[in-house]
ChimeraX commands (.cxc) that place a marker at each C-alpha (Angstrom):
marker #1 position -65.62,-23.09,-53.82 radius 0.5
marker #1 position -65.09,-24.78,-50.43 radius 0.5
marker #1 position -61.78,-25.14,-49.01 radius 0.5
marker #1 position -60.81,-27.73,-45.62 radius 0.5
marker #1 position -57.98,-28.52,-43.61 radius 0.5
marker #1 position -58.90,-31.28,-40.96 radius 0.5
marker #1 position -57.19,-33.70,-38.87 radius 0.5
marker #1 position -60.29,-35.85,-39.12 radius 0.5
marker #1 position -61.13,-38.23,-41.86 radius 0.5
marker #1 position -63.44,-37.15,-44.88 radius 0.5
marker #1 position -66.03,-39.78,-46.92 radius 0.5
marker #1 position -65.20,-39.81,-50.40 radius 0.5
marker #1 position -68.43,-40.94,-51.37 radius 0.5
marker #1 position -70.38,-38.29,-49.03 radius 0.5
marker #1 position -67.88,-35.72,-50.27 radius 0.5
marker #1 position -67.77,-36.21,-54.18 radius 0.5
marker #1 position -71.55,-36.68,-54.39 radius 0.5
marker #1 position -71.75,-33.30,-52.55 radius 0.5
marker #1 position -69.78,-31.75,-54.50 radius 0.5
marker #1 position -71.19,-33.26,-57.85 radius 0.5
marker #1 position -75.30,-32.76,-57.26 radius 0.5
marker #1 position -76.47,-29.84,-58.09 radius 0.5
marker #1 position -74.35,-28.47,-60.79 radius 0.5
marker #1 position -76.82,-28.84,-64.13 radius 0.5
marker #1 position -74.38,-26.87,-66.02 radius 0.5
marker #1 position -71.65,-29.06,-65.25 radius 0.5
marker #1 position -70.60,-31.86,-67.96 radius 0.5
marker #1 position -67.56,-32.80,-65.96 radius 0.5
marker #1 position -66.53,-33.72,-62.49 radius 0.5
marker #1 position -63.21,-34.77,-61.68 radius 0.5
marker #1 position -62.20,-36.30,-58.24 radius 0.5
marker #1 position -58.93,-37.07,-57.56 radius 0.5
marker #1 position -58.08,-38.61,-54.01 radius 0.5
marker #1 position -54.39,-38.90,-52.19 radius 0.5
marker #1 position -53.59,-41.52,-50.19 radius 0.5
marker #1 position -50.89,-41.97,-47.62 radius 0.5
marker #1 position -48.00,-44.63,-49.27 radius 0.5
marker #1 position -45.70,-46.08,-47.50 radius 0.5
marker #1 position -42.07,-45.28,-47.80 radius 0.5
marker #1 position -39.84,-46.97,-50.44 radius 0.5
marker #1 position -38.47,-49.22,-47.05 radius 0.5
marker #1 position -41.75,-50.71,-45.91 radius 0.5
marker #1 position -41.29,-49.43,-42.73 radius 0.5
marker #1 position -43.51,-45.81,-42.41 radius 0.5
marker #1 position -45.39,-46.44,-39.46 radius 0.5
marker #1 position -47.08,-43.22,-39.73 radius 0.5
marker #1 position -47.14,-39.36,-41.55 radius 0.5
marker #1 position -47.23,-35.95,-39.16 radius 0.5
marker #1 position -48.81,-33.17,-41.34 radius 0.5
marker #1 position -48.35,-29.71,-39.47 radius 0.5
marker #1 position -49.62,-26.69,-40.84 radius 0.5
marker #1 position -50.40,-23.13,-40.01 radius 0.5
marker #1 position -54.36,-22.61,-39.31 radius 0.5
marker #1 position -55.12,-19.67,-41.43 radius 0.5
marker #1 position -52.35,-19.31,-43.54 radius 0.5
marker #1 position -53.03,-22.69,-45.19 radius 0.5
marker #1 position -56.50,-22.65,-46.15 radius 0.5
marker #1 position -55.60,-19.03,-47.23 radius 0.5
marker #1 position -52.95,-20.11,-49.50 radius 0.5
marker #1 position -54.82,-23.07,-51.02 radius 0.5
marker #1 position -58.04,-20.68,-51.53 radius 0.5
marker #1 position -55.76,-18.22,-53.29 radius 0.5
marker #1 position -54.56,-21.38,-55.37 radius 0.5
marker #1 position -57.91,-22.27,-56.19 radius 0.5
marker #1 position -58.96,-18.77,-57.58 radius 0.5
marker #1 position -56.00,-18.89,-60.04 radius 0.5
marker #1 position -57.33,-22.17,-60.86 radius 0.5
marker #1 position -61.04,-20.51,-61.78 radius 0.5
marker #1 position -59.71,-17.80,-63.40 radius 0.5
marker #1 position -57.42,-19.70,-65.74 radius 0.5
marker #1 position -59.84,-22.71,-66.19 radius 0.5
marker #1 position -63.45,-22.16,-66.94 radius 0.5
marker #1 position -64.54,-23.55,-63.67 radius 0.5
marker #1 position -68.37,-23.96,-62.13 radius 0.5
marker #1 position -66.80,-25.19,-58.71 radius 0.5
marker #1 position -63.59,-26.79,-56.99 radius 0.5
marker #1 position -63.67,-28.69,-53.86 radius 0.5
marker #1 position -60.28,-28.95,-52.00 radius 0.5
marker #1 position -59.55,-31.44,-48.81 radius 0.5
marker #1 position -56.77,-31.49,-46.98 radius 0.5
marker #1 position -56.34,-33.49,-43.75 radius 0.5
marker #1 position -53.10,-32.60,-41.37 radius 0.5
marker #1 position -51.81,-34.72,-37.87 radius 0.5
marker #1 position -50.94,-38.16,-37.71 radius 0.5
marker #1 position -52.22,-40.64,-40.76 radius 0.5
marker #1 position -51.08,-43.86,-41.43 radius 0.5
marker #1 position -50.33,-45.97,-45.14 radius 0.5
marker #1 position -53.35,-46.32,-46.59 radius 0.5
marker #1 position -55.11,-43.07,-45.19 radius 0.5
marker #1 position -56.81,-40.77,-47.13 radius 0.5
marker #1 position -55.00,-37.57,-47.21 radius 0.5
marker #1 position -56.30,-34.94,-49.21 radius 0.5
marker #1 position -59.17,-34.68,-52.14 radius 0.5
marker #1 position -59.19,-32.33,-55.21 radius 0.5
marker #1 position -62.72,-31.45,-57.65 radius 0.5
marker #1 position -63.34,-29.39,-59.98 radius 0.5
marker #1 position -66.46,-29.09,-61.93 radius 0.5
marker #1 position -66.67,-27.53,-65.86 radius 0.5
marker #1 position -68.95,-27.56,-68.90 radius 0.5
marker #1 position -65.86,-29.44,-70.38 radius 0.5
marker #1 position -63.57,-32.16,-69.14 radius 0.5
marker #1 position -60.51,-30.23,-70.78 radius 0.5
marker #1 position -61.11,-27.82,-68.34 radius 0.5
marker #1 position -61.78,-29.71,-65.15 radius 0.5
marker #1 position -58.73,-32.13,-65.90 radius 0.5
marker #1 position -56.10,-29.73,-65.92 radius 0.5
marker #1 position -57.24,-27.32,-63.35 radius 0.5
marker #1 position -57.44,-30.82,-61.15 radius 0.5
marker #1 position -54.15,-31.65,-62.14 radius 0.5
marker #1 position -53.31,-27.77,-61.36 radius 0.5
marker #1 position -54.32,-28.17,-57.86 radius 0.5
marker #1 position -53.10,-31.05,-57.21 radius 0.5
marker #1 position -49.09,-30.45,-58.47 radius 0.5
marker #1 position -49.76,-27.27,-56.36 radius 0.5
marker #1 position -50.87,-29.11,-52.78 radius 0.5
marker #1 position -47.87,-31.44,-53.44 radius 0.5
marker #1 position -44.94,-28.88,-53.61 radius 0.5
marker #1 position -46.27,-25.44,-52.81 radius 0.5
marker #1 position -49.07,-25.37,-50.32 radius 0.5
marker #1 position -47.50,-24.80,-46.87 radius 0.5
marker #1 position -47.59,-28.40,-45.17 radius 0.5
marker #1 position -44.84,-29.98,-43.83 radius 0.5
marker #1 position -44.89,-33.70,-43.56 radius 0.5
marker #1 position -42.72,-35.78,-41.22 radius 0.5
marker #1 position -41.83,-39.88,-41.85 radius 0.5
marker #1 position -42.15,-41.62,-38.70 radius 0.5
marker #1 position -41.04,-45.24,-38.43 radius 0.5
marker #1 position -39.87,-47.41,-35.93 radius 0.5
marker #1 position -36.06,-46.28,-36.27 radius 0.5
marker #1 position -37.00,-42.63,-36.03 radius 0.5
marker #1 position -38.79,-39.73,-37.69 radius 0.5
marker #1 position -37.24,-37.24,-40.53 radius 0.5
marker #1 position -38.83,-34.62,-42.50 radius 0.5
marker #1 position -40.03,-35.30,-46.36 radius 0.5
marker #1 position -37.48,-33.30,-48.52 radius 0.5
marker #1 position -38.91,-31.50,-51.64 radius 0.5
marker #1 position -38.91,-33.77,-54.43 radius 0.5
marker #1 position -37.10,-32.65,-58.00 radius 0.5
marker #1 position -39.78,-34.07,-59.87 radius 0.5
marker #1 position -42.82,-32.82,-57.98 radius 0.5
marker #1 position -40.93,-29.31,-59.12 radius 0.5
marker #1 position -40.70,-30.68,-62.61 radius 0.5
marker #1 position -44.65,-31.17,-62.63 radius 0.5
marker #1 position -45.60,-27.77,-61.24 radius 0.5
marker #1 position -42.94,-25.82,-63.70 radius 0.5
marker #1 position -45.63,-26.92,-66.58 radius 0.5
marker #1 position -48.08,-24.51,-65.02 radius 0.5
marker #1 position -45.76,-21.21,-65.96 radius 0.5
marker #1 position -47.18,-19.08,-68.74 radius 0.5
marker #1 position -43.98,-20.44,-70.95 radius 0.5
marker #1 position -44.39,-24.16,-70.28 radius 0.5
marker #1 position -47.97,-24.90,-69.83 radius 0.5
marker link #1:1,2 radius 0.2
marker link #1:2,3 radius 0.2
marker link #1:3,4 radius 0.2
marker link #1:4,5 radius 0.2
marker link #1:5,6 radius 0.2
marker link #1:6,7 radius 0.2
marker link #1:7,8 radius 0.2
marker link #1:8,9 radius 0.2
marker link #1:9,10 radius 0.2
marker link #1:10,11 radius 0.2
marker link #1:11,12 radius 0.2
marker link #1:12,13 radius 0.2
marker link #1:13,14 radius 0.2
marker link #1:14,15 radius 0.2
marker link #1:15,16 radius 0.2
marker link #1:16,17 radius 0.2
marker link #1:17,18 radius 0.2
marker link #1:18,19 radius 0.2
marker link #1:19,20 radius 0.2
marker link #1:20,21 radius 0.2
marker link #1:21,22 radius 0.2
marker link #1:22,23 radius 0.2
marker link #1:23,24 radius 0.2
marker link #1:24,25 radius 0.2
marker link #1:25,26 radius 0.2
marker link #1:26,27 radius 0.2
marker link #1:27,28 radius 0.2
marker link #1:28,29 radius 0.2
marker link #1:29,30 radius 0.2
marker link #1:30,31 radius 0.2
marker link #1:31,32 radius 0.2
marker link #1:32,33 radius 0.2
marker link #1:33,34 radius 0.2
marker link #1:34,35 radius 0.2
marker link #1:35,36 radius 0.2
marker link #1:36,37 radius 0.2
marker link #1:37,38 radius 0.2
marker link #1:38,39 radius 0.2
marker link #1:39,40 radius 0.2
marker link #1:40,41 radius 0.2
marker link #1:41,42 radius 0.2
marker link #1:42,43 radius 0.2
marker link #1:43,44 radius 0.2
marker link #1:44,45 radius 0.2
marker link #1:45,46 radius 0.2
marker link #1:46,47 radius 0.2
marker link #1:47,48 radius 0.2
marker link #1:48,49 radius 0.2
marker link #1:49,50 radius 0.2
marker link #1:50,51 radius 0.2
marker link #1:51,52 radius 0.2
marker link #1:52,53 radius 0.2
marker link #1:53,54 radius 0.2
marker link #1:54,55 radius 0.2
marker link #1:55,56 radius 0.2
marker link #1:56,57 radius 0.2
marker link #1:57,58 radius 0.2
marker link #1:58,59 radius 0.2
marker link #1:59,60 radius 0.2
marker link #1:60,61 radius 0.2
marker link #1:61,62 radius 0.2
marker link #1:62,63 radius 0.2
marker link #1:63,64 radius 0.2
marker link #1:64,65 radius 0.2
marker link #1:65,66 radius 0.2
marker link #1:66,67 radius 0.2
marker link #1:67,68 radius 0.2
marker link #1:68,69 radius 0.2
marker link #1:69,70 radius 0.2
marker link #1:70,71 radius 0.2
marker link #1:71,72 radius 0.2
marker link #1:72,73 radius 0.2
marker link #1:73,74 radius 0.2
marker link #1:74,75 radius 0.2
marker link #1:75,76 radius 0.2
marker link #1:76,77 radius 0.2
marker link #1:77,78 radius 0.2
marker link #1:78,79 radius 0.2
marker link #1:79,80 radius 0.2
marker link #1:80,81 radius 0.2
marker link #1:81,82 radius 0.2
marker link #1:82,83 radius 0.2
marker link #1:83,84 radius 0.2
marker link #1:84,85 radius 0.2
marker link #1:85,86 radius 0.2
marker link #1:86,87 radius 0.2
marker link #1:87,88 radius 0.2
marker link #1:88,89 radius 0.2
marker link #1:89,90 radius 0.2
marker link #1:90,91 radius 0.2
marker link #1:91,92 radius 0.2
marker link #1:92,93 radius 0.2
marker link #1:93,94 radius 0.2
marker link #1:94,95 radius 0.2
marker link #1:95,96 radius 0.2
marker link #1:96,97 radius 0.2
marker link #1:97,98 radius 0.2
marker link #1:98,99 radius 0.2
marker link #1:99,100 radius 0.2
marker link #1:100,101 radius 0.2
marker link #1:101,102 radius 0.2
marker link #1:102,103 radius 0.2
marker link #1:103,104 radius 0.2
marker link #1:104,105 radius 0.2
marker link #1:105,106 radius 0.2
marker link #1:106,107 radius 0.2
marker link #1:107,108 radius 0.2
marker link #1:108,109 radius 0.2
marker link #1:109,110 radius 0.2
marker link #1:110,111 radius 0.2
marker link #1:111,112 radius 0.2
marker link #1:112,113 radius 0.2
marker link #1:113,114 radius 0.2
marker link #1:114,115 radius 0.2
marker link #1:115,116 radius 0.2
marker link #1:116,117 radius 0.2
marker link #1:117,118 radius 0.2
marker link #1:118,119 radius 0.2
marker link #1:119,120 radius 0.2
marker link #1:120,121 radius 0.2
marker link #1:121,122 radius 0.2
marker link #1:122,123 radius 0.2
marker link #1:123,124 radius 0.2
marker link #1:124,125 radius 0.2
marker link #1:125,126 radius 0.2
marker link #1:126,127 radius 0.2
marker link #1:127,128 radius 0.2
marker link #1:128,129 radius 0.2
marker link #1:129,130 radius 0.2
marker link #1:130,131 radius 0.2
marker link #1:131,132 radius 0.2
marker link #1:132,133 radius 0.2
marker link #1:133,134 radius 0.2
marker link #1:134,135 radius 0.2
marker link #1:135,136 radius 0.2
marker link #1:136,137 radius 0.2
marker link #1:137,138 radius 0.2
marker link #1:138,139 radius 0.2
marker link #1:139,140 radius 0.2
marker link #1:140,141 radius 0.2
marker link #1:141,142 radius 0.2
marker link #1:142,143 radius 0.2
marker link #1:143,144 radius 0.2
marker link #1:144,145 radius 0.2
marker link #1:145,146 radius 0.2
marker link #1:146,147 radius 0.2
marker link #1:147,148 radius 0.2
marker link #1:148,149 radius 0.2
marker link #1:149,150 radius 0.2
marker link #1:150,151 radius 0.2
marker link #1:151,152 radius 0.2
view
């Protein structure tokens, strides 16, 4: 399991053929890759991403256990970048490797609904008329309620 939080860009390629060699066991790989949108004006110049070092990575590797011990998991790879990015930007990367794609699907999709509403970022629109902070969205709620023992 390898956790990251970096202001500096990551390779996709580099990173997902990492994360997918070695792993003989493994009949499934899923990658799933967020990138930086802009806002429904057309106008987001750029994204701040501030975190808390130590408290993040901690939170997202605590994440990532419940993952493994729910899912029958060989490995999960999570990247998460903070500081300025701009549309278009690769923010943040999810894998998971299992013996089945069942498996590494839904513990990807796990991870992911987690990073976007629970994992202890806070993200800041910047455009030319001023910045404002990025409000928790109803249906990114909605998406990590499935997860609970009597939904999911």
């Amino acid at each position: 399991m390898r956790i990251v939080v970096q202001a500096t860009p990551f390779d996709l390629g580099a990173e997902a053929a990492g994360f997918a060699g070695g792993k003989p066991g493994m009949g499934a790989i899923v990658t799933f890759t967020g990138v930086v949108r802009d806002n429904a004006n057309g106008t987001l110049e750029r994204m701040g991403i501030e975190h808390y070092p130590g408290m993040t990575e901690k939170a997202i590797t605590q994440i990532a256990e419940q993952a493994k011990a729910r899912w029958s998991l060989g490995d999960v790879l999570v990247i998460h970048r903070h500081g300025e990015l701009r549309p278009g930007e690769m923010i943040m990367m999810v894998a998971t490797a299992s013996r089945h794609r069942k498996d590494a699907f839904e513990a990807a999709e796990f991870l992911m609904d987690y990073l976007k509403s629970r994992a202890p970022f806070w993200k800041q629109e910047i455009t030319r008329h001023g910045a404002e902070w990025v409000a928790a969205r109803e249906e990114d709620e909605d998406a990590l309620g499935r997860w609970t023992p009597n939904q999911g």
